[in-house]
C-alpha positions as CSV (number, residue, x, y, z in Angstrom):
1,X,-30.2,-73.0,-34.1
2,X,-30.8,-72.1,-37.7
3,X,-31.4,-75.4,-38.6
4,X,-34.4,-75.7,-35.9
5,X,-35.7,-72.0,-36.2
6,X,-36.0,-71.3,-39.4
7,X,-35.9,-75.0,-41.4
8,X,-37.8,-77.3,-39.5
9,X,-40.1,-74.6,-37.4
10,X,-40.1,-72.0,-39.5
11,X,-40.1,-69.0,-36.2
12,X,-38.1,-67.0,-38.5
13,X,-37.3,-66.2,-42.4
14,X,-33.7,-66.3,-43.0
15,X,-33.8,-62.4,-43.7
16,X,-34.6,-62.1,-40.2
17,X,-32.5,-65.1,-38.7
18,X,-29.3,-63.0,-40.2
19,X,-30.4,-60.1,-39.1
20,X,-30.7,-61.4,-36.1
21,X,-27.3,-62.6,-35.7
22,X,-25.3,-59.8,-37.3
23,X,-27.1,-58.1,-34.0
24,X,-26.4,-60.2,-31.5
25,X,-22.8,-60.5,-33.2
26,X,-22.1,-56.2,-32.3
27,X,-22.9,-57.1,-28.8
28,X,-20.2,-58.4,-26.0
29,X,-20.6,-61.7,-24.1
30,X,-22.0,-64.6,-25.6
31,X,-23.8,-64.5,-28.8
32,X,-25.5,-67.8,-29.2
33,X,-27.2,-67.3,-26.1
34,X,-28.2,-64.0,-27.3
35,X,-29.4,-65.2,-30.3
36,X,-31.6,-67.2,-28.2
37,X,-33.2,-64.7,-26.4
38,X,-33.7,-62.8,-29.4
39,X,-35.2,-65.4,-31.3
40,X,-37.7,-65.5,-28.3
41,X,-38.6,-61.8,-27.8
42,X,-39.1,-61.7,-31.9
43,X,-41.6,-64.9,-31.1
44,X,-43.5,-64.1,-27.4
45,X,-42.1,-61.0,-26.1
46,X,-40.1,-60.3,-23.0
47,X,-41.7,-63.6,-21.6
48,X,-40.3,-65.4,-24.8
49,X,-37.4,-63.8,-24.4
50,X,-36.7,-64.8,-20.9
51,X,-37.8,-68.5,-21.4
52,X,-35.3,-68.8,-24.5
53,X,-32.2,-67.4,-22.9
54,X,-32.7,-69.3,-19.5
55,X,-33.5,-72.3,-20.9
56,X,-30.4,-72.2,-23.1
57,X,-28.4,-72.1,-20.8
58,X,-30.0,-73.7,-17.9
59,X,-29.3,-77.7,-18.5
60,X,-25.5,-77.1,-19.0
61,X,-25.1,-75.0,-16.0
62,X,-26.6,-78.0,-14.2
63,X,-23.9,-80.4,-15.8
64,X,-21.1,-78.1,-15.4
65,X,-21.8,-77.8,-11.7
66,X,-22.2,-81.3,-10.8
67,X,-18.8,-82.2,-13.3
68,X,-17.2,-79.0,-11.3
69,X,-17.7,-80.8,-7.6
70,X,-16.8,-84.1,-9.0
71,X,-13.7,-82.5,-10.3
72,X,-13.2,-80.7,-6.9
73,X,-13.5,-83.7,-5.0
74,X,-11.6,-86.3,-6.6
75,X,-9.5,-84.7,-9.5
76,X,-7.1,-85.9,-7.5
77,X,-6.8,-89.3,-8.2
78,X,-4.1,-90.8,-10.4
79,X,-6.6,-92.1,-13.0
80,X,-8.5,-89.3,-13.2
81,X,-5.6,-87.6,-13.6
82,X,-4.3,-89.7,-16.3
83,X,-7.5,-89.4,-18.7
84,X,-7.6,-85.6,-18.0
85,X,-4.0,-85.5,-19.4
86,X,-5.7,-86.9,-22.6
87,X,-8.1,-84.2,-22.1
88,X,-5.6,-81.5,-22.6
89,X,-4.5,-83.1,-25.2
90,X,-7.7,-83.2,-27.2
91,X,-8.0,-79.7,-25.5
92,X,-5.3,-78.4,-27.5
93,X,-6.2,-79.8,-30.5
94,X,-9.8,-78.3,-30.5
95,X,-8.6,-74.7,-29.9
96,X,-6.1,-75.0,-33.0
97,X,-9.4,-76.3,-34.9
98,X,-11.3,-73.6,-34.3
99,X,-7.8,-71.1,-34.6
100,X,-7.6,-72.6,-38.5
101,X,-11.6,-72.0,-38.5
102,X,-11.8,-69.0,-37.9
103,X,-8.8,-67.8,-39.4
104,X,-10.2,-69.1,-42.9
105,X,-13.3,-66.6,-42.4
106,X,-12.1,-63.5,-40.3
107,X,-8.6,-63.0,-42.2
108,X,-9.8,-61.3,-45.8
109,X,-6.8,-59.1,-46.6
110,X,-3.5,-57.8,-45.3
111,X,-5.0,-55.3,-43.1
112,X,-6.8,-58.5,-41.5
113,X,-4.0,-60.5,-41.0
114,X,-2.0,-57.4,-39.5
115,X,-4.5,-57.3,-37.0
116,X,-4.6,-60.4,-35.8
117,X,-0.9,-60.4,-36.1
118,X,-0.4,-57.4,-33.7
119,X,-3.1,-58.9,-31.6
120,X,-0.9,-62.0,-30.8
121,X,2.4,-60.2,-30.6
122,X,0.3,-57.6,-28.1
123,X,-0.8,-60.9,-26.0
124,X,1.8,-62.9,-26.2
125,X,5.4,-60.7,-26.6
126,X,4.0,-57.5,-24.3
127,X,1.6,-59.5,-21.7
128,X,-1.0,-56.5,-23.1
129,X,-4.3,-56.3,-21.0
130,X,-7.1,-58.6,-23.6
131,X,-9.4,-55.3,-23.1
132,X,-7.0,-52.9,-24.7
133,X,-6.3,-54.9,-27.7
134,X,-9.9,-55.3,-28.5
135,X,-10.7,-51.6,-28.0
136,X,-7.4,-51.3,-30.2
137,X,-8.9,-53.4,-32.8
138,X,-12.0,-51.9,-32.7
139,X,-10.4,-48.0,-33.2
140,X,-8.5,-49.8,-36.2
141,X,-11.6,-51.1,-37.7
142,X,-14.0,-48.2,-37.7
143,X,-10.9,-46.0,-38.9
144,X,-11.1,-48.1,-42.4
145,X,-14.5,-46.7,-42.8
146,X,-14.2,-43.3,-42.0
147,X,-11.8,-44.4,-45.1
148,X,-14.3,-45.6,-47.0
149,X,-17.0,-43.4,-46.4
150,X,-19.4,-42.5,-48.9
151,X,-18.0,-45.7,-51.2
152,X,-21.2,-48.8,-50.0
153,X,-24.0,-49.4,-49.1
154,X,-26.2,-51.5,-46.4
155,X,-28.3,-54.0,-46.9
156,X,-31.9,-53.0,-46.0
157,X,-33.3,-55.0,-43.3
158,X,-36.9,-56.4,-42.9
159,X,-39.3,-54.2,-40.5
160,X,-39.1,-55.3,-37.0
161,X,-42.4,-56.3,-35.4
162,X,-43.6,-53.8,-33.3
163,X,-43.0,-53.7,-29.6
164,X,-43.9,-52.0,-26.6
165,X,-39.9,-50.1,-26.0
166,X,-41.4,-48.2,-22.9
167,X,-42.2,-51.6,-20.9
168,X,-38.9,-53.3,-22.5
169,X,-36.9,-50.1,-21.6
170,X,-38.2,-50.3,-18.0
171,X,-37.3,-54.4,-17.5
172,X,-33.7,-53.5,-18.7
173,X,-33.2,-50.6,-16.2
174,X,-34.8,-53.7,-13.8
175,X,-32.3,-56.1,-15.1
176,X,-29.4,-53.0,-15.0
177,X,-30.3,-53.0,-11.2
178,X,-30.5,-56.8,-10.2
179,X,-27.6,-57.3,-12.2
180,X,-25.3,-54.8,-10.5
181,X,-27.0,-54.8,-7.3
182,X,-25.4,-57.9,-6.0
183,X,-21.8,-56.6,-6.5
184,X,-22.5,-53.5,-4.9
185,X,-23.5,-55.3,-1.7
186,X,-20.5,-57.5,-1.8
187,X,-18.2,-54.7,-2.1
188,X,-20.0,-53.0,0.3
189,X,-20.3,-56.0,2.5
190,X,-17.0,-58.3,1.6
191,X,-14.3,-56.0,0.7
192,X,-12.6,-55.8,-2.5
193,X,-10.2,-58.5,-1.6
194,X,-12.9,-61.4,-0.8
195,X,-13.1,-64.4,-3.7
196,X,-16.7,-63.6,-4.0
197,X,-16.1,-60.0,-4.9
198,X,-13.2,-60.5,-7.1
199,X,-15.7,-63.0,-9.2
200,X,-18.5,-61.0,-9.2
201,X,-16.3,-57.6,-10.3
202,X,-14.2,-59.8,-12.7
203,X,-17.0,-61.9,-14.6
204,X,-19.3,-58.2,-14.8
205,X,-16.3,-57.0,-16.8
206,X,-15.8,-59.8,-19.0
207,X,-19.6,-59.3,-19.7
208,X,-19.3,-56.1,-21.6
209,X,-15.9,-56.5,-22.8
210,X,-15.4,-59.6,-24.8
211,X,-16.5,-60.4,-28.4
212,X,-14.9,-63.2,-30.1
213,X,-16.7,-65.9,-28.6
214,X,-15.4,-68.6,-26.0
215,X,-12.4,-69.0,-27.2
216,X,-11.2,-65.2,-27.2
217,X,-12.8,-65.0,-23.7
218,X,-10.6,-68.2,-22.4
219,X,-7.7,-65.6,-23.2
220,X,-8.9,-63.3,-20.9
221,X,-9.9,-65.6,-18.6
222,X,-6.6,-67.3,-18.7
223,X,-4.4,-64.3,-18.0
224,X,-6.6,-63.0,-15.2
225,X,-7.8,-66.2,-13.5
226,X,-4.3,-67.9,-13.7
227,X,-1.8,-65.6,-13.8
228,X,-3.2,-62.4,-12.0
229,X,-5.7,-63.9,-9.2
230,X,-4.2,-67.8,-9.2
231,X,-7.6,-69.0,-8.8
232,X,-6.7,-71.7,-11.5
233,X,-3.1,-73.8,-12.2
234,X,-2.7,-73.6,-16.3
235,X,-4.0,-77.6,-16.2
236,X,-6.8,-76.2,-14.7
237,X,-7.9,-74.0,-17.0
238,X,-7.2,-76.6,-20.0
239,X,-9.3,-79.1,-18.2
240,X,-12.1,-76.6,-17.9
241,X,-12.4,-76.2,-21.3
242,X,-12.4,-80.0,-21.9
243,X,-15.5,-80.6,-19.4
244,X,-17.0,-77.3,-21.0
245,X,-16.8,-79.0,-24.2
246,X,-19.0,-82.0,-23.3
247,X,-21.6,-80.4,-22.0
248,X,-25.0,-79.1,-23.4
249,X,-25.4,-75.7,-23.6
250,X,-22.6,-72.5,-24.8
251,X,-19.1,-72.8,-24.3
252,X,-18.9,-70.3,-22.4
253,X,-20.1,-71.9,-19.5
254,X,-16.4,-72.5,-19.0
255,X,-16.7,-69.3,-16.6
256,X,-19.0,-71.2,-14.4
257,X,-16.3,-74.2,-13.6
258,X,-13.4,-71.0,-12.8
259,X,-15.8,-69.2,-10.4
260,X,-16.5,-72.6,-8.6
261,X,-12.8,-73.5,-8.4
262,X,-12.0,-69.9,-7.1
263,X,-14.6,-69.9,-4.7
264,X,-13.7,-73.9,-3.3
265,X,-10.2,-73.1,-2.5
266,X,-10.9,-69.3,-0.7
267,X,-14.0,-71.1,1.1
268,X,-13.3,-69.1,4.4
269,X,-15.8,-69.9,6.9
270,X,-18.0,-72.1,4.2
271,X,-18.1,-75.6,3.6
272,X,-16.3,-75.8,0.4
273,X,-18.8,-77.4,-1.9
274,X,-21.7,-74.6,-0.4
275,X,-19.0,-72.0,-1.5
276,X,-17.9,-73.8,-4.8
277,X,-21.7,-73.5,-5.8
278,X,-22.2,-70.4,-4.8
279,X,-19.1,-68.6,-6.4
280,X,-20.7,-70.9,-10.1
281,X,-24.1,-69.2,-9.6
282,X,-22.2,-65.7,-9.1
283,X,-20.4,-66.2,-11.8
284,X,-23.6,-67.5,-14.2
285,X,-25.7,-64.4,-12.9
286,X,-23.3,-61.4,-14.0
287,X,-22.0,-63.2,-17.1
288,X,-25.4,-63.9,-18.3
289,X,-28.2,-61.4,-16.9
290,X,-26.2,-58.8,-18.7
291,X,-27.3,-60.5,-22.3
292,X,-30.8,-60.5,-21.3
293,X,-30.3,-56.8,-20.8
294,X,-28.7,-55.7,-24.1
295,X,-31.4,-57.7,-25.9
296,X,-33.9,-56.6,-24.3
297,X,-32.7,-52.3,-24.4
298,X,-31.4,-53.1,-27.5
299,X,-33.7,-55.1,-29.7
300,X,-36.2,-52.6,-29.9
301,X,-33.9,-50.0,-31.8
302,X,-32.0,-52.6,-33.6
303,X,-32.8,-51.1,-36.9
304,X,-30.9,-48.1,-35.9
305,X,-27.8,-50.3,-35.5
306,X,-28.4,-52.0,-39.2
307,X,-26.5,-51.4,-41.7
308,X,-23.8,-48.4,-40.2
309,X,-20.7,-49.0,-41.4
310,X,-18.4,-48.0,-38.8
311,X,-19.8,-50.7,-36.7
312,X,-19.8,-53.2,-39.0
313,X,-15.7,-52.3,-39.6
314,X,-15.3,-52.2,-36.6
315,X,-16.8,-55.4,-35.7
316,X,-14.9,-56.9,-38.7
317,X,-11.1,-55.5,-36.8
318,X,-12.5,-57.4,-33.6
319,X,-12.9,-60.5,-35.8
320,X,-9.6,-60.3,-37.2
321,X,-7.9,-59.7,-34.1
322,X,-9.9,-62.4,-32.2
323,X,-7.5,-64.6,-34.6
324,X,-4.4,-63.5,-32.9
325,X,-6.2,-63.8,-29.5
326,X,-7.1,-67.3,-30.3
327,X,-3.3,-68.1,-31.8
328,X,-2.1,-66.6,-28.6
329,X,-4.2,-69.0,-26.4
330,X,-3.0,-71.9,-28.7
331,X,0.3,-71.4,-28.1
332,X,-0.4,-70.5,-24.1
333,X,-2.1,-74.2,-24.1
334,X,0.7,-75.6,-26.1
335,X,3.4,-74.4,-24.0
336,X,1.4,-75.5,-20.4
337,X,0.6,-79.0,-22.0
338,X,3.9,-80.3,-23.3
339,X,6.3,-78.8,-21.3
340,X,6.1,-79.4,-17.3
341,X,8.3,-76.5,-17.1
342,X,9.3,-72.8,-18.1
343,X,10.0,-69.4,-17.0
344,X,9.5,-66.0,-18.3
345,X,11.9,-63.8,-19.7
346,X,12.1,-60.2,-19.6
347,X,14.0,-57.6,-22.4
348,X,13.0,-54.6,-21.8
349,X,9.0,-54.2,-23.2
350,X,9.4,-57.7,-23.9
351,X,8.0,-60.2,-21.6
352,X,7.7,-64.3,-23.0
353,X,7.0,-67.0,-21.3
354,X,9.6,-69.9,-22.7
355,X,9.6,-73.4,-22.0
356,X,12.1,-75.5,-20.9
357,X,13.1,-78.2,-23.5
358,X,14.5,-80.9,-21.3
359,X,11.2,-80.8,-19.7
360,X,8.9,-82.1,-22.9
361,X,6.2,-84.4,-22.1
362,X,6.0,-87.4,-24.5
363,X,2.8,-88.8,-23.5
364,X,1.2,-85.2,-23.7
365,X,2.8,-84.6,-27.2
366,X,2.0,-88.4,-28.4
367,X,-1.8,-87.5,-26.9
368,X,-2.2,-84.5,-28.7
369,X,-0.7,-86.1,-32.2
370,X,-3.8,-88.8,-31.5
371,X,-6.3,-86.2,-30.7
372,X,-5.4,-84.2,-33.9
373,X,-5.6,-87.6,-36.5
374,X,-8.9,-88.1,-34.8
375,X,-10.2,-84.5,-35.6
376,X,-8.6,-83.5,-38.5
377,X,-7.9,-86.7,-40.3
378,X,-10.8,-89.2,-39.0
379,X,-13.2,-85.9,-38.3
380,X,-14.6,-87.4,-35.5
381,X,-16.0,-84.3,-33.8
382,X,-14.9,-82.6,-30.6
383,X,-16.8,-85.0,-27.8
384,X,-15.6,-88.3,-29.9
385,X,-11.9,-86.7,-30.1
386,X,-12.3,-86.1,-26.0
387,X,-13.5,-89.1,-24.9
388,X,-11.1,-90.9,-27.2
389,X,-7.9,-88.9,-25.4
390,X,-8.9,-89.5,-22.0
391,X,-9.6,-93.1,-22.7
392,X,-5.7,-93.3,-24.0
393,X,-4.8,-91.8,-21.2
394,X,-6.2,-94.3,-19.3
395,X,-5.0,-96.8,-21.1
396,X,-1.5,-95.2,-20.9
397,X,-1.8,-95.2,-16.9
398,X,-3.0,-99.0,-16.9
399,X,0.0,-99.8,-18.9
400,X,2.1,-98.2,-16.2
401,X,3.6,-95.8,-19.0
């Protein structure tokens, strides 16, 4: 994106393109797609806005539907099984990648890498709700500069081009409405209980809770899809990711393959595949609409946002303990790829899921030691190191291994 928009087309100054991101990073959900949509309204307006952050995300929702119903309906099958087993693989791999990437940027200092370190011990030892540990890191953040008060100083950022706030301030009580409206109804309408309502109150949560990025989210998404609401098996949610990864558009598009599965296996009086759709474009409406509608309430008065310290420390304590929240999903993947079994075990506040090691999978571990030479070693990017895992998982099945 800042390749295209401020190199080769030149919408935006880099002044403004980092501006612009340092925004869209303070905000929960997505931030490349809000990025988008910002870059839009700076250039046209709300309808610039609008064309930008649909149209972002619009040709990988396509894909990801079509690859969900094609998983749906013959996931089954022994070779597709077999390549997907490389896709875990490769899976893992990837979400160590950007674990190490991340790390190298988010963990500064000590107090850093105690956050992140709490963070995983929170996920992983104590089973903590993802929510609580963000706020926690959040609290811990802004506390450093209350700290430092007084001691820095903000950049200053370029004027914002003028905008018409009153008509942006009335399409994000609009967007407010259409984006809560249809969860109220199915409440109202369903029940708390139905698949449809537990997507739509789920994925409006995630919305305005998560910051991290995918890969934090998949935590969430992992402990409440899988383990809470079984809507997923732990395979599942790994070969999510995998398709996720080969498609255009954000990663977080993973969310769109969950609420499909969810909604194709509690159908009820639906065809599956009508229901599978359905529960996707649920799931794409109140993760996404609710971007459009911090952009647009926000952008207007970002400048009032620029430069405030506790926000930016507080930011900084999410980033850090996104870290640990990635770590903790590494080792979740790791443990649910390798091992075909475990169980959990309790000590009092302490509750860890442990493997069984009679139970190691050598063709999962010998995938994942090819998928991490092809990305690490040969650097062969994340959709040459996926196709290369399924295809040796094919080959493995051919070979009757």
């Amino acid at each position: 994106m800042h390749r295209v928009a401020v190199e080769e087309k030149r919408w935006l100054d880099e002044p403004r393109f980092l501006h612009a991101l340092n925004f869209c990073m303070l905000l929960p959900g997505p931030e490349a797609q809000q990025l988008a949509t910002y870059t839009g309204w700076l250039l046209h307006g709300i309808r610039g806005g609008l064309a930008a952050g649909i149209l972002f995300i619009l040709p990988g929702a396509v894909v990801m539907a079509v690859l969900a119903a094609v998983y749906a309906l013959y996931g089954r099958l022994p070779a597709v099984e077999a390549a997907f087993l490389g896709v875990k693989a490769a899976v893992l791999a990837l979400v160590v990648e950007a674990l190490l990437r991340i790390g190298a940027r988010a963990l500064s200092d000590g107090f850093a890498w105690a956050l992140a370190g709490g963070a995983f011990a929170a996920l992983f030892l104590f089973d903590a709700p993802f929510p609580a540990v963000i706020a926690a890191a959040a609290l811990a953040g802004g506390a450093t500069a209350l700290r430092r008060k007084g001691t820095g100083s903000a950049e200053a950022a370029p004027p914002a081009r003028p905008r018409a706030a009153p008509r942006t301030g009335r399409l994000a009580l609009v967007l407010l409405a259409a984006w809560l409206l249809p969860t109220a109804l199915l409440l109202a309408w369903l029940g708390g209980g139905h698949v449809f309502t537990g997507i739509a109150v789920f994925f409006s949560k995630m919305a305005v809770l998560t910051f991290g990025g995918a890969y934090a989210v998949l935590s969430w998404v992992a402990q409440e899809a899988v383990a809470a609401r079984g809507w997923l098996a732990p395979g599942e949610m790994l070969d999510a990711l995998g398709l996720a990864e080969t498609t255009p558009g954000p990663l977080i598009l993973v969310v769109e393959f969950v609420g499909f599965l969810a909604a194709w296996r509690e159908a009820g009086g639906l065809d599956p595949l009508v229901a599978g759709l359905l529960g996707a474009g649920l799931t794409l409406w109140v993760t996404f609409a609710p971007c459009f509608l911090f952009i647009f309430a926000g952008a207007p008065h970002v400048e009032r946002l620029r430069g405030r310290p506790g926000l930016q420390a507080a930011l900084a304590g999410v980033t850090a303990a996104v870290v640990g929240v990635i770590a903790n999903l590494s080792a979740w993947f790791a443990l649910n790829v390798l091992f075909a079994e475990g169980a959990r075990t309790e000590a009092g506040p302490v509750s860890v899921y442990l493997p069984d090691p009679a139970s190691l999978d050598i063709k999962a571990l010998a995938l994942a030691v090819l998928a991490a030479a092809a990305l690490f070693v040969l650097r062969l990017g994340a959709f040459r190191t996926l196709a290369l895992a399924a295809l040796a998982g094919l080959a493995l099945f051919a070979a009757g291994v």
